[in-house]
C-alpha positions in Angstrom: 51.9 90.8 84.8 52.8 93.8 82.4 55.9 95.4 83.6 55.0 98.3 82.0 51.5 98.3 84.5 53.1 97.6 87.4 50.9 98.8 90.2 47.8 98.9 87.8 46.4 95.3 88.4 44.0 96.7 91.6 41.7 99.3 90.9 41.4 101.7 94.3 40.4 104.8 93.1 38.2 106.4 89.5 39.5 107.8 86.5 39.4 110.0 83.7 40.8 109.3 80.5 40.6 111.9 77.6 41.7 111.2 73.8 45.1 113.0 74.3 46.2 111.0 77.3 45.2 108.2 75.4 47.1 108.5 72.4 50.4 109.4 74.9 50.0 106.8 76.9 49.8 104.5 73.2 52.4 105.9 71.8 54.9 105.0 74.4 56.5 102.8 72.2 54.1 100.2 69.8 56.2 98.6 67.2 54.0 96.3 65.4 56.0 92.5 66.4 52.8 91.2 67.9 49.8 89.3 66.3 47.0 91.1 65.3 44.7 88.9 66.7 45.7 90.0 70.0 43.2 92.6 71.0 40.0 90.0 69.8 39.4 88.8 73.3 39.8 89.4 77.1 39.7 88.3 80.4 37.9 89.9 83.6 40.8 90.2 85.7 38.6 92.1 88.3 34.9 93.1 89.3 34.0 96.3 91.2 30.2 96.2 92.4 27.9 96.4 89.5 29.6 94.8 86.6 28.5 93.1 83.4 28.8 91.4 80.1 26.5 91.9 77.3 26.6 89.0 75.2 25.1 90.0 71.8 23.4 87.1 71.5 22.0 86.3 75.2 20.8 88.5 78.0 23.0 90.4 80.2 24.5 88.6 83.1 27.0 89.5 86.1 30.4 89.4 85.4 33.0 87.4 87.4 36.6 87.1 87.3 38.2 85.1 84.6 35.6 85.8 82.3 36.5 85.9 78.3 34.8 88.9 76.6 35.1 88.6 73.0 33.7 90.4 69.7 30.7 91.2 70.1 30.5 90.9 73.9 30.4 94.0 76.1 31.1 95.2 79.6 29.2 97.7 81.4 30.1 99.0 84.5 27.3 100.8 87.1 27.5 103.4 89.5 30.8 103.1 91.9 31.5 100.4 90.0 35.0 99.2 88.4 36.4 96.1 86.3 39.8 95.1 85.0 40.0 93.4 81.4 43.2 91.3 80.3 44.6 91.0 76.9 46.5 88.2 75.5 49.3 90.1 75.1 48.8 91.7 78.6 47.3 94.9 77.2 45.5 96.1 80.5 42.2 98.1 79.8 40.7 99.5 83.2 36.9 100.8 82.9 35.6 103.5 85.1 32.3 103.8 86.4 29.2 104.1 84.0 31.2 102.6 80.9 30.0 100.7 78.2 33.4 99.1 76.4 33.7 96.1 74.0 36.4 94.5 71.6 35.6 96.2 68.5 34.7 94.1 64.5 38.8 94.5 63.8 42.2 93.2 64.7 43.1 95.9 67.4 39.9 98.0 67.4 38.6 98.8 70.7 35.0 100.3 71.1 34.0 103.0 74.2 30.2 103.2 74.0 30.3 105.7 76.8 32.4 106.3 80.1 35.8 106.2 80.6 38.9 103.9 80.4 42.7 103.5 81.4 44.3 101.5 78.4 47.7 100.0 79.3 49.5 98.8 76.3 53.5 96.4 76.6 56.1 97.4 74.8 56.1 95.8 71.4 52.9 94.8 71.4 51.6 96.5 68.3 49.1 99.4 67.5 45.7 99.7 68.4 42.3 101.7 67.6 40.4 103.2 70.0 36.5 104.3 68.5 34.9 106.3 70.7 31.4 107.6 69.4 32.4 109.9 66.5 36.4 110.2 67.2 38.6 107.3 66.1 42.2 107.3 67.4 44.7 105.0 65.7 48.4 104.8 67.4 51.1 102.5 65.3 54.4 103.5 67.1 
């Protein structure tokens, strides 16, 4: 578990996350000592009612825990629903309800299609990119 998290692994309540909270909570310290590679796929670390992956190649299924979401894969959350993604680097990334998310075409690049997301980022772990529709955040340390 991400020390840094701690407490964040159980989703009990919604959230709002706006593009200035987001680049705080990034910049809390990102030197760049981690592979690039480690934002290119996740693991469903929790489901919340309505939850699931868009592969872009197959038809939307439900998600379930320990699921890997990769490029081109997306997760979509419903109504009052909730999920929990993983990175291997133990980047947490909590989706709120209505969200579409997926791990964007480069190293570190994480797409919002819509909704709303917690992103919790280690120490040391490197920068990231954030696109949401037409605003692009980029935090490097």
């Amino acid at each position: 578990m991400n020390p840094e998290c701690k407490g964040t692994m159980h989703i009990k309540s919604p959230f709002i996350l706006t593009i200035a909270s987001l680049a705080f909570a990034l910049a809390s310290g990102l030197p760049n000592e981690v592979s690039a590679d480690e934002l290119k796929e996740a693991q469903v670390t929790q489901v919340i009612q309505d939850v699931r992956v868009l592969p872009s190649n197959a038809s939307a299924r439900p998600a379930t825990v320990n699921d890997n979401v990769r490029q081109g894969t997306a997760v979509q959350t419903g109504v009052q629903s909730r999920s929990e993604l993983t990175f291997k680097d133990q980047t947490i990334t909590r989706l709120g309800e209505k969200t579409i998310f997926s791990v964007g075409q480069g190293s570190r690049t994480i797409d919002l299609g819509s909704g709303q997301f917690l992103l919790c980022v280690p120490k040391k772990a490197g920068g990231a990119k954030v696109k949401a529709g037409p605003v692009t955040a980029g935090i490097t340390g």
